[in-house]
Each structure stands twice: as structure tokens, then as C-alpha cells.
C-alpha positions as CSV (number, residue, x, y, z in Angstrom):
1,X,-9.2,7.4,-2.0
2,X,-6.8,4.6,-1.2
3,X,-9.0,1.8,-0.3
4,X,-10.7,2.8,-4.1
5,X,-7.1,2.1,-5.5
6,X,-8.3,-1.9,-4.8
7,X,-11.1,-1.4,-6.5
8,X,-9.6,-0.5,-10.1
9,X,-11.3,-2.1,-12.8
10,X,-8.9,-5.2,-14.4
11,X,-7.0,-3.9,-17.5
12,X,-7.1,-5.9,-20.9
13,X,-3.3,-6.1,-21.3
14,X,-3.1,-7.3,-17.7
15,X,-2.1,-11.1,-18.5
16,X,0.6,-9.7,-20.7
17,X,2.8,-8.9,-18.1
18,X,5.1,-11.8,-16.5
19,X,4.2,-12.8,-13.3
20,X,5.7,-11.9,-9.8
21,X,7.8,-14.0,-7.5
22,X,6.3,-14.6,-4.5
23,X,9.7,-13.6,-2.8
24,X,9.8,-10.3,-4.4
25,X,9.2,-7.4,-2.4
26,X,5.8,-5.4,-2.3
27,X,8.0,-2.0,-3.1
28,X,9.8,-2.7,-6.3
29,X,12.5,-0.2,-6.6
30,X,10.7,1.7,-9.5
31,X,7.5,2.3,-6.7
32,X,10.3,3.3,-4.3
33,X,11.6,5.9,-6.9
34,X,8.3,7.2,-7.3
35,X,7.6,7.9,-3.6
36,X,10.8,9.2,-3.2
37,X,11.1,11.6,-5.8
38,X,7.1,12.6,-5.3
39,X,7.6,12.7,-1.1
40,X,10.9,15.3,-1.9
41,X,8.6,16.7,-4.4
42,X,5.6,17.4,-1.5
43,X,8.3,17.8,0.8
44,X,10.1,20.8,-1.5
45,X,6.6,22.2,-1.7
46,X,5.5,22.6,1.8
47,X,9.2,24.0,2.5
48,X,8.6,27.2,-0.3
49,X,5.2,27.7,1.2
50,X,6.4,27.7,4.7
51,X,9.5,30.1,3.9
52,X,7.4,32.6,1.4
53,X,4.3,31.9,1.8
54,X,4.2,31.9,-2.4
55,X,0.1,31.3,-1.7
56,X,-0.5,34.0,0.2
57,X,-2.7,34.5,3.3
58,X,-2.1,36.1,6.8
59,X,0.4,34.6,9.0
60,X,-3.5,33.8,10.9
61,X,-4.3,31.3,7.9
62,X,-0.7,29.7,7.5
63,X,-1.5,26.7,9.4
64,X,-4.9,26.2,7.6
65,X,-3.2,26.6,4.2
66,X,-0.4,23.7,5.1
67,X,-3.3,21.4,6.4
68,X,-5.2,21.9,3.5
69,X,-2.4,21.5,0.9
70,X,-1.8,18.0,2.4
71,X,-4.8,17.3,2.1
72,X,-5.5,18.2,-1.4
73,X,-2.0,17.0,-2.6
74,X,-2.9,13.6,-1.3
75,X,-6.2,13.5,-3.0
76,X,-4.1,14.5,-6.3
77,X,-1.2,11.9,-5.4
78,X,-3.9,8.9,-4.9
79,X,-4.3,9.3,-9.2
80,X,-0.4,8.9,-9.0
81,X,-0.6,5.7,-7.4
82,X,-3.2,4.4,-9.8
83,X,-0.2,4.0,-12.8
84,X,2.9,2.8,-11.2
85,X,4.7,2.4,-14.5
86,X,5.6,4.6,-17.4
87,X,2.1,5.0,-18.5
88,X,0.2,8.4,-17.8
89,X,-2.7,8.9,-15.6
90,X,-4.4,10.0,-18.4
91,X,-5.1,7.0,-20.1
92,X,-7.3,5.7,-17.5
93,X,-8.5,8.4,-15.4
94,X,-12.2,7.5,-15.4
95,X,-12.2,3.8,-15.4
96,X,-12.2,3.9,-11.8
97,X,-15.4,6.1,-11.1
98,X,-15.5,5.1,-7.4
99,X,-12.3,6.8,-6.8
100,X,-13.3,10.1,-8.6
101,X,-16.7,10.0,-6.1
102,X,-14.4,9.4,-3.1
103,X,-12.6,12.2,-4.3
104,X,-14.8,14.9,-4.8
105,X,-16.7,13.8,-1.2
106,X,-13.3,14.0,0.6
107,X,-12.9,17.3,-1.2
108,X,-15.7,18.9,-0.4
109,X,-15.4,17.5,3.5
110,X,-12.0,19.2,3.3
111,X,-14.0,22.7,2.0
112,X,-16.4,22.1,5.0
113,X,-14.0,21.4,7.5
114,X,-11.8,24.2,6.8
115,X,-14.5,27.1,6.3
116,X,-16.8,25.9,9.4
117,X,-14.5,23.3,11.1
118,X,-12.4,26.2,13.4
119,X,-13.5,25.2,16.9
120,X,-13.0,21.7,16.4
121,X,-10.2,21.5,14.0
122,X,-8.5,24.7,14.4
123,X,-9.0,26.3,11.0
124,X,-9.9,29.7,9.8
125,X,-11.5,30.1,6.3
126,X,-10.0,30.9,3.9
127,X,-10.8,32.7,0.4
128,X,-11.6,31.7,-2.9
129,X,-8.0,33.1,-4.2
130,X,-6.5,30.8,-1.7
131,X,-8.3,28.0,-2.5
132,X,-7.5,28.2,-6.3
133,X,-4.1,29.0,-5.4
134,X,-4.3,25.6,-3.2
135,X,-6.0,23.6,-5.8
136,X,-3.5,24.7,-8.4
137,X,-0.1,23.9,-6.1
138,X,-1.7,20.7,-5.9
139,X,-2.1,20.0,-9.4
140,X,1.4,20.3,-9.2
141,X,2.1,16.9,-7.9
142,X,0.3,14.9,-11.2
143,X,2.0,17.3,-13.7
144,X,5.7,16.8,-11.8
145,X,4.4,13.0,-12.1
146,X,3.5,12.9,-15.8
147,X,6.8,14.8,-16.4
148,X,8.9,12.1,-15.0
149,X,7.4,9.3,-16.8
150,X,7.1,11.1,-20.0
151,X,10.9,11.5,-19.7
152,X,11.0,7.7,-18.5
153,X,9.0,6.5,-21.9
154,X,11.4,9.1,-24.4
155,X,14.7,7.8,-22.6
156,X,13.8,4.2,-22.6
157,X,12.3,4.6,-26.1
158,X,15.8,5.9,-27.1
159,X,17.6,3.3,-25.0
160,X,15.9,0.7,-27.3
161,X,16.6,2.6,-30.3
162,X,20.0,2.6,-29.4
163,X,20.4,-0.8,-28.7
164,X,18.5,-2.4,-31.8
């Protein structure tokens, strides 16, 4: 999914925005926030499941659920990196249709890799409860997202309210 991140259709209110110095840096430090608080956010994530195992499984499947979660929490995180600003994912989910077919084919190359992958990559299937409970750990990375810049948009929008 990140090579379709290049790909993203051009925007209408594009040309509104000023223009970047060449001598800025490629990471401005409101990117740099964002992959901070989102890696601490993974990070925090992977930690719980490792110490309670809150998905569930056998101790057998442990290894298979963490590779999995990656996985499926970077598919998720890729929409995150489509809106780098304040503006929710939301808005423009399906302008970029490339990246939603990249993402269901990596998807379901992750679903065949870890139910018939074993001998090569070391998995073990795993159920459909796992899965779901997977999927929806996952999600968990876009709504943590959307939280963060909806809180973003209501303090700055009171910041300017204040300041008027």
C-alpha cells in the first residue's frame, strides 16, 4: 500500500496551500508527531497482547497473532498516511481505488500465508474469532488516528475563537 500513497489522485484545494521551501525537511514536525504518537500507539498495543494475550489463542498461535497484527495494523496505518493534516480519512477514503485493491490483495495474501503458509513462514492457522479479534485491534489504529485530529480541529478551532 505505500507505493499507492504516490498515486493519490490531486485534490482541488491543493494550490491553496503555500508552498514548501526547498530547505524544509521531508518530516515536518506535525508528520513526526503523528508517527510518534501512532508508533507508541502500535507499540502500546503489541505490549498488552504480548503480556495478556487480550486476543486470545494458545500460547502455540502467539507468534502468528503478533505477525499478523503487524501486518494488518500496517495495512490500516497506510489510510493514516493518506491525510497528514487535521482532515479525517474519511473524507477521501475512495478517491484512491488503487490503494483499496492493494489492500484487500495484501489482505488476503496475509489470510493465505497464515492459514497455509506454516512450513515456510512459520505460522499456524488461526480461527475466525481470532481473526475478527485481529481485524478489530487493528481498526484501532484509524479510530486512535481520527481521535487525535478530531481533538486537533476542536482545539485549534477554539484557539481561533479565542484569538479573534
Amino acid at each position: 500500500p505505500a507505493l499507492t500513497l504516490g498515486l493519490e489522485p490531486i485534490r482541488g484545494d491543493l494550490m491553496k496551500e503555500r508552498p514548501v521551501s526547498r530547505k524544509a525537511n521531508m518530516i515536518s514536525p506535525t508528520m513526526f508527531a503523528g508517527i510518534l504518537g501512532n508508533g507508541l500507539f502500535l507499540s502500546f498495543v503489541f505490549l498488552l497482547q504480548q503480556w495478556t494475550n487480550f486476543i486470545g489463542g494458545t500460547s502455540a498461535q502467539q507468534s502468528t497473532i503478533l505477525f499478523t497484527l503487524f501486518v494488518i495494523f500496517q495495512l490500516f496505518n497506510a489510510f493514516n498516511c493518506r491525510e497528514l493534516g487535521q482532515e479525517s480519512i474519511l473524507r477521501h477514503f475512495t478517491d484512491n481505488r488503487l490503494m483499496l485493491g492493494v489492500f484487500a490483495l495484501v489482505f488476503v495474501l496475509q489470510v493465505i500465508i497464515t492459514e497455509f503458509g506454516g512450513m515456510v513462514f512459520g505460522t499456524v492457522p488461526l480461527p475466525l474469532t481470532i481473526w475478527v479479534k485481529i481485524i478489530i485491534t487493528a481498526v484501532s489504529v484509524l479510530v486512535f488516528s481520527e481521535i487525535v485530529k478530531l481533538l486537533k480541529r476542536v482545539f485549534s478551532k477554539n484557539a481561533q475563537l479565542t484569538t479573534d
